[in-house]
N, CA, C and O atoms as a GROMACS GRO file, in nm:
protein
  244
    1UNK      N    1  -1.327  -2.931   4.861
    1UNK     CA    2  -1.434  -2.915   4.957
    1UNK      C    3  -1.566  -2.900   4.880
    1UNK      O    4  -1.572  -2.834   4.776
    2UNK      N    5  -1.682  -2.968   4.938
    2UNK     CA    6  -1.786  -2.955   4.855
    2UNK      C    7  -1.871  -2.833   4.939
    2UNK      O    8  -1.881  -2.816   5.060
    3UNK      N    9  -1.914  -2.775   4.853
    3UNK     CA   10  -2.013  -2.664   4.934
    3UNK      C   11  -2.132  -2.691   4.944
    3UNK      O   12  -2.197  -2.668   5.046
    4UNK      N   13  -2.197  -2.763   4.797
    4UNK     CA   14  -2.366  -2.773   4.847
    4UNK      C   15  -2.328  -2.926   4.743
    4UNK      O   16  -2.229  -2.959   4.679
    5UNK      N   17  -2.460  -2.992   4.768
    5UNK     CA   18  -2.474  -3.109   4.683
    5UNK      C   19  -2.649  -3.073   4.649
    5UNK      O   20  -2.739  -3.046   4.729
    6UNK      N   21  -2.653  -3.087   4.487
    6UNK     CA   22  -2.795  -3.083   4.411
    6UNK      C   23  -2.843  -3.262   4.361
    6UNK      O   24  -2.794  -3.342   4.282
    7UNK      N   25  -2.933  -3.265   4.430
    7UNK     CA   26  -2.993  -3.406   4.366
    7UNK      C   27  -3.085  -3.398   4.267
    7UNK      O   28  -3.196  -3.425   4.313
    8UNK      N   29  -3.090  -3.366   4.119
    8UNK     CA   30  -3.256  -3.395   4.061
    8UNK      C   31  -3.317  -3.494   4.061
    8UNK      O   32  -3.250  -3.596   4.049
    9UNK      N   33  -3.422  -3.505   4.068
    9UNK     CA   34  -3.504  -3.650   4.047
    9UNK      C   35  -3.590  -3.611   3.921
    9UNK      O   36  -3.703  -3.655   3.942
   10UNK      N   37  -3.584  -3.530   3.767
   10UNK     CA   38  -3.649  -3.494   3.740
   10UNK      C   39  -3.661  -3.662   3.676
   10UNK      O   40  -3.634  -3.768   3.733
   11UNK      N   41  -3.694  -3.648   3.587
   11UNK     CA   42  -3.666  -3.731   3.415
   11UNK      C   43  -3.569  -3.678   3.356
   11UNK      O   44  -3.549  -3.557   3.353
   12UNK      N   45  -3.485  -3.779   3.291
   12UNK     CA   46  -3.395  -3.747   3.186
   12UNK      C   47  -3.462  -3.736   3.083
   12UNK      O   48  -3.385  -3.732   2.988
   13UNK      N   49  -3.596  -3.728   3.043
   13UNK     CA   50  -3.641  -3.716   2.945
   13UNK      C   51  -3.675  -3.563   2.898
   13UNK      O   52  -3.679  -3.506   2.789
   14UNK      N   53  -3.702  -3.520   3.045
   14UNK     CA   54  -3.760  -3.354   3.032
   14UNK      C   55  -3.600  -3.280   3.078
   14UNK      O   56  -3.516  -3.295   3.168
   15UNK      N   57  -3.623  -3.176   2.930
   15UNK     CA   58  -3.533  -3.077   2.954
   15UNK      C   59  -3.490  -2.948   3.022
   15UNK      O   60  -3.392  -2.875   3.023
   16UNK      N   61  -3.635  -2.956   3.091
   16UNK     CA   62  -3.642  -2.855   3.214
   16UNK      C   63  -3.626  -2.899   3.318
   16UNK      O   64  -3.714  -2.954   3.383
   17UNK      N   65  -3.487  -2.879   3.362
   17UNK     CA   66  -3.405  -2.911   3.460
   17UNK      C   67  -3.371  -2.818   3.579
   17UNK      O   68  -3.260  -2.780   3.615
   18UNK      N   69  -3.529  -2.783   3.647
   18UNK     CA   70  -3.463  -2.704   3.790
   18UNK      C   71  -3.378  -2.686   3.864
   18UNK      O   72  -3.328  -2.582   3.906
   19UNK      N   73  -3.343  -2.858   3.899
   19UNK     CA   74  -3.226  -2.818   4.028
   19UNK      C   75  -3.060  -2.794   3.979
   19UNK      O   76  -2.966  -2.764   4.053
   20UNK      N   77  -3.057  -2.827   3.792
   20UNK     CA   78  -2.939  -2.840   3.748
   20UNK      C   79  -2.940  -2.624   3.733
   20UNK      O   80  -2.850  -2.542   3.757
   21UNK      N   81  -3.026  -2.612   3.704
   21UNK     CA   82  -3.021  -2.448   3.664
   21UNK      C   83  -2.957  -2.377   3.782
   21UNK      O   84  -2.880  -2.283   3.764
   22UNK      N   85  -2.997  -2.431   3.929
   22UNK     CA   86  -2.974  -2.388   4.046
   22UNK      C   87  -2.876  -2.407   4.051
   22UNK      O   88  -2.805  -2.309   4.031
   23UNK      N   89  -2.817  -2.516   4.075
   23UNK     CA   90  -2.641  -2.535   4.088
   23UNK      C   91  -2.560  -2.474   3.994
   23UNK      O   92  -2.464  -2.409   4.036
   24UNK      N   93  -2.582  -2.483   3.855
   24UNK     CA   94  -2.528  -2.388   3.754
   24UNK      C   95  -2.557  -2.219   3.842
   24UNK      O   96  -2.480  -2.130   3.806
   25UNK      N   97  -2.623  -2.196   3.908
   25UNK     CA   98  -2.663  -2.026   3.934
   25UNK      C   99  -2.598  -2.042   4.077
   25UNK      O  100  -2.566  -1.936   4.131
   26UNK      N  101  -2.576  -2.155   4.144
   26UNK     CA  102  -2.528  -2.174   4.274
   26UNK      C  103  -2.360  -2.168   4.284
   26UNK      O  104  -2.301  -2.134   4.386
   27UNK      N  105  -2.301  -2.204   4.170
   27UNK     CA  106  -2.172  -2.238   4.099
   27UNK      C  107  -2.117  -2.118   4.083
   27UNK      O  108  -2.026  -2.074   4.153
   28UNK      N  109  -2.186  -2.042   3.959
   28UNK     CA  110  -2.133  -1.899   3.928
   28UNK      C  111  -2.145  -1.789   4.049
   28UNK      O  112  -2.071  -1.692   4.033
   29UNK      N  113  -2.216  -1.789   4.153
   29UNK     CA  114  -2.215  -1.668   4.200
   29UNK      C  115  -2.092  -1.715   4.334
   29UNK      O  116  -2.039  -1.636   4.412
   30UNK      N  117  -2.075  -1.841   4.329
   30UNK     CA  118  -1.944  -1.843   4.449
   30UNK      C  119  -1.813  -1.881   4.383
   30UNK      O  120  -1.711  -1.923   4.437
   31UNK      N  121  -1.840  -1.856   4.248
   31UNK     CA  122  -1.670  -1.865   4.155
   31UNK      C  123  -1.611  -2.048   4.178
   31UNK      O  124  -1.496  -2.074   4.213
   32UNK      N  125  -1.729  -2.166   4.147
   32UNK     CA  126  -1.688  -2.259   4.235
   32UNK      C  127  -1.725  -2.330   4.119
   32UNK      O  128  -1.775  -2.265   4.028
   33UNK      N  129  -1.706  -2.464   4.105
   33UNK     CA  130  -1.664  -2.544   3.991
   33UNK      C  131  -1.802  -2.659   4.045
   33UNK      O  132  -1.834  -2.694   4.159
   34UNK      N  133  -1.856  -2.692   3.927
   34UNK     CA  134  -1.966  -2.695   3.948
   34UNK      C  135  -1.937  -2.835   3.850
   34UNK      O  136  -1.922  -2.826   3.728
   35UNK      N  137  -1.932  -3.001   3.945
   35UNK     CA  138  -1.930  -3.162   3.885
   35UNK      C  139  -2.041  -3.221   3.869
   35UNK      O  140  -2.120  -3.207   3.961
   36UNK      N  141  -2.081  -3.298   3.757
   36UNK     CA  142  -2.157  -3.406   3.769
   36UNK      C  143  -2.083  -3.495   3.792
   36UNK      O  144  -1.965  -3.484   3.759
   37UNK      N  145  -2.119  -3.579   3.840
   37UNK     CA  146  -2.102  -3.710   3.871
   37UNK      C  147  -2.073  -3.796   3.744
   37UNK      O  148  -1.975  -3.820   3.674
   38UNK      N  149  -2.178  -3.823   3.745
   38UNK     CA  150  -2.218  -3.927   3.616
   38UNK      C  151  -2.276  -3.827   3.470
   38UNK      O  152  -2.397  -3.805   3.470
   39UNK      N  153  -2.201  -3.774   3.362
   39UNK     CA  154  -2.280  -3.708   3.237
   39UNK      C  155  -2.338  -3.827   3.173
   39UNK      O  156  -2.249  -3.839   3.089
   40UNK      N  157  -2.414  -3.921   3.149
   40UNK     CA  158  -2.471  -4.022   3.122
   40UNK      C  159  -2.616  -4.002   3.224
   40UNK      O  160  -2.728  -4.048   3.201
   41UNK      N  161  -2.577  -3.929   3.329
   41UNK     CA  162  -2.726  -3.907   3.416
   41UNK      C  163  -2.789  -3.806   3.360
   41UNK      O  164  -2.911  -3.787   3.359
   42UNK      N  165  -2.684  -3.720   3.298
   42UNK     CA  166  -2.774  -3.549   3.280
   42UNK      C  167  -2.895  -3.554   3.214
   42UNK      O  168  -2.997  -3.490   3.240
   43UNK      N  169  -2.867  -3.684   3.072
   43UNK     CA  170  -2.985  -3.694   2.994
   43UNK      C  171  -2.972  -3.751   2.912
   43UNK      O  172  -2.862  -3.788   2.870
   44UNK      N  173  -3.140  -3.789   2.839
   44UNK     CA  174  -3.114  -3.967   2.698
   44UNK      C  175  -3.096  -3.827   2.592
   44UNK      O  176  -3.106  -3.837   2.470
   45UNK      N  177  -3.072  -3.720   2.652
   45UNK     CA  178  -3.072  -3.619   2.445
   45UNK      C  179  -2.957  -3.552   2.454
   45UNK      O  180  -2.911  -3.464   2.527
   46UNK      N  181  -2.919  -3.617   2.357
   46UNK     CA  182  -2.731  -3.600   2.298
   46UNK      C  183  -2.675  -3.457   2.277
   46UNK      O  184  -2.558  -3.423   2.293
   47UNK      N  185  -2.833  -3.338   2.215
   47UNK     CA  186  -2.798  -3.237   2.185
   47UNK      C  187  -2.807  -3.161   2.329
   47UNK      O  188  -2.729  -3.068   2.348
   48UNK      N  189  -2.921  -3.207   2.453
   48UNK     CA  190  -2.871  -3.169   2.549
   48UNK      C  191  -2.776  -3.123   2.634
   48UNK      O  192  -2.752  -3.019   2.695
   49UNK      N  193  -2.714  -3.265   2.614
   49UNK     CA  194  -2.565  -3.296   2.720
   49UNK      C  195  -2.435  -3.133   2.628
   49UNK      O  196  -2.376  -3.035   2.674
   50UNK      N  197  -2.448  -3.179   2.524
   50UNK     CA  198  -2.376  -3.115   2.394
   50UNK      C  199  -2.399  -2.949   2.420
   50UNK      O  200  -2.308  -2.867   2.410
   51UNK      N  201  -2.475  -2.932   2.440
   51UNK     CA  202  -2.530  -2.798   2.496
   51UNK      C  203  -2.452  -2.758   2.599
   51UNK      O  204  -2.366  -2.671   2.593
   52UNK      N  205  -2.484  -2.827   2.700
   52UNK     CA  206  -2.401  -2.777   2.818
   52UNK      C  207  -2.256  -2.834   2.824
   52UNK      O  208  -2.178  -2.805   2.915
   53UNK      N  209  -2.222  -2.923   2.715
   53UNK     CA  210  -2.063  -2.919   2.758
   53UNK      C  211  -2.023  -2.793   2.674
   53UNK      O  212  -1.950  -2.712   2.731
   54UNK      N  213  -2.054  -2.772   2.576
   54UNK     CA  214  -2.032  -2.610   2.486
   54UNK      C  215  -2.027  -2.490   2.634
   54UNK      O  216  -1.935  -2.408   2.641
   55UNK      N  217  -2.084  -2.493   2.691
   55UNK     CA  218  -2.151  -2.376   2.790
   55UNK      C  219  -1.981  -2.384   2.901
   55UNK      O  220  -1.918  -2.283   2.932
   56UNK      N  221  -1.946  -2.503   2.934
   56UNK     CA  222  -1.900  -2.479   3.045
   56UNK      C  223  -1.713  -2.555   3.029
   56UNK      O  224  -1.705  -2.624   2.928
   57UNK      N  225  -1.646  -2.552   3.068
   57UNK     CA  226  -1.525  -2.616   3.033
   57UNK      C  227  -1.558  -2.807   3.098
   57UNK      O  228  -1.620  -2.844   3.198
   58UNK      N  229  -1.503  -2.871   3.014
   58UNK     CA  230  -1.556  -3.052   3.085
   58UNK      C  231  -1.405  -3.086   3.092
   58UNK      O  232  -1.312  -3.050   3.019
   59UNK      N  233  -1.408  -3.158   3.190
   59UNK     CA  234  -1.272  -3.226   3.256
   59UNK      C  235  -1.304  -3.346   3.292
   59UNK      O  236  -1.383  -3.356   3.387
   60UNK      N  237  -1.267  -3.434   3.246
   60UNK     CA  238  -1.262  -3.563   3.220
   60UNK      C  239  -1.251  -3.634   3.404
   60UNK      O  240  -1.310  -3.546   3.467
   61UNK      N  241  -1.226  -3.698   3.463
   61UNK     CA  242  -1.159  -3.721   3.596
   61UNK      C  243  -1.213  -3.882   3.595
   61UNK      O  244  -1.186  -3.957   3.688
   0.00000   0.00000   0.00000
């Protein structure tokens, strides 16, 4: 079941990522598993993506 859906429209270029912070803060406080879609959308910076797969468990699907 999906509970909320987050769209950013930021740039993949900028690493200040509002609406991803929200769903990450939207995720943890309802104990709920929190998908991208596409990790190729998150961003063009490698140490980015790398960052947050460190942060969170990634499951392939």
């Amino acid at each position: 079941m999906i509970l909320k859906d987050f769209i950013e429209v930021e740039s993949r270029k900028n690493n200040d990522r509002p609406k991803l912070k929200e769903a990450i803060e939207y995720a943890n406080n309802k104990s709920a598993t929190l998908i991208i879609a596409k990790l190729d959308r998150l961003s063009r910076n490698a140490a980015f993506i790398l960052l947050w797969k460190k942060t969170f468990q990634y499951i392939p699907f």
